[in-house]
N, C-alpha and C positions, 0 to 999 in steps of 0.2 A: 567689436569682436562679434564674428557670427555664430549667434548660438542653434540655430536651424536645426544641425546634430542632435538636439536635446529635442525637437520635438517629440512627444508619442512616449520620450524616456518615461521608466518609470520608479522612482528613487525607491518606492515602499517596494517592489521586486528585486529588484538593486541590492538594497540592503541583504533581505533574505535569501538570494545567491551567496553575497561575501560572508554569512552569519551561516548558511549550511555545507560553504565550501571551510569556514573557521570549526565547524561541528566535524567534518568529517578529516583533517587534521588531526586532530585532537584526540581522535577514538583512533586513529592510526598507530600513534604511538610514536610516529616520526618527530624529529627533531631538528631534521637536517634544512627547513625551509621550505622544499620542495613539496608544492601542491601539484607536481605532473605523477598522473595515473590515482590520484585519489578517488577518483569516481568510478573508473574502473576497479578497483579494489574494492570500496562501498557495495556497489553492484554485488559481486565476487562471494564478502565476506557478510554483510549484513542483508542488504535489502532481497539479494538471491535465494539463499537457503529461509527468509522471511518467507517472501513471494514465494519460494516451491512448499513451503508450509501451510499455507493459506491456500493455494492451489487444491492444495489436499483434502483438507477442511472442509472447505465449502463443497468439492465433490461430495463428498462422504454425509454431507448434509442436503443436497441432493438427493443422494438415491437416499436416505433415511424418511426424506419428505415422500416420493414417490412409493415407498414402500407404504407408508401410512395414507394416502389416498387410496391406495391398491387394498390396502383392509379395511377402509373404512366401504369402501365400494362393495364388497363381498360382503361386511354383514348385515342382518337384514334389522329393520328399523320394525320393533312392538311394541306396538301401541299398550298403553295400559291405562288406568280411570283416569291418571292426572295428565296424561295429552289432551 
């Protein structure tokens, strides 16, 4: 039997495909069998409005960082007996 096919495979990825394609089933609510367009859907309903949340986020913690360089830049550093 030539197994050549199997080189480079990699079962611990393998698994984790069929164990996140069995995840996103399961959160779908479907029951009819059909794993076509589950990931499309995922995308869609979970991981998109996720990722445009987190998008947001991290902007908004961006310019919150930039604004706090920007004051720390402007005030001025005094010295007192314990520097």
């Amino acid at each position: 039997m030539n197994t050549e096919y199997l080189n480079g495979w990699d079962p611990v990825a393998e698994q984790q495909k069929a164990d996140f394609m069995e995840h996103m089933y399961q959160c779908s609510g479907r029951t009819n069998g059909l794993f076509t367009g589950l990931w499309t859907d995922f995308c869609m309903k979970e991981a998109g409005p996720t990722c445009r949340q987190m998008f947001f986020d991290r902007k908004k913690a961006i310019e919150q960082f930039i604004k706090m360089e920007e004051q720390k830049k402007s005030e001025e550093f005094m010295t007192t007996l314990h520097d």
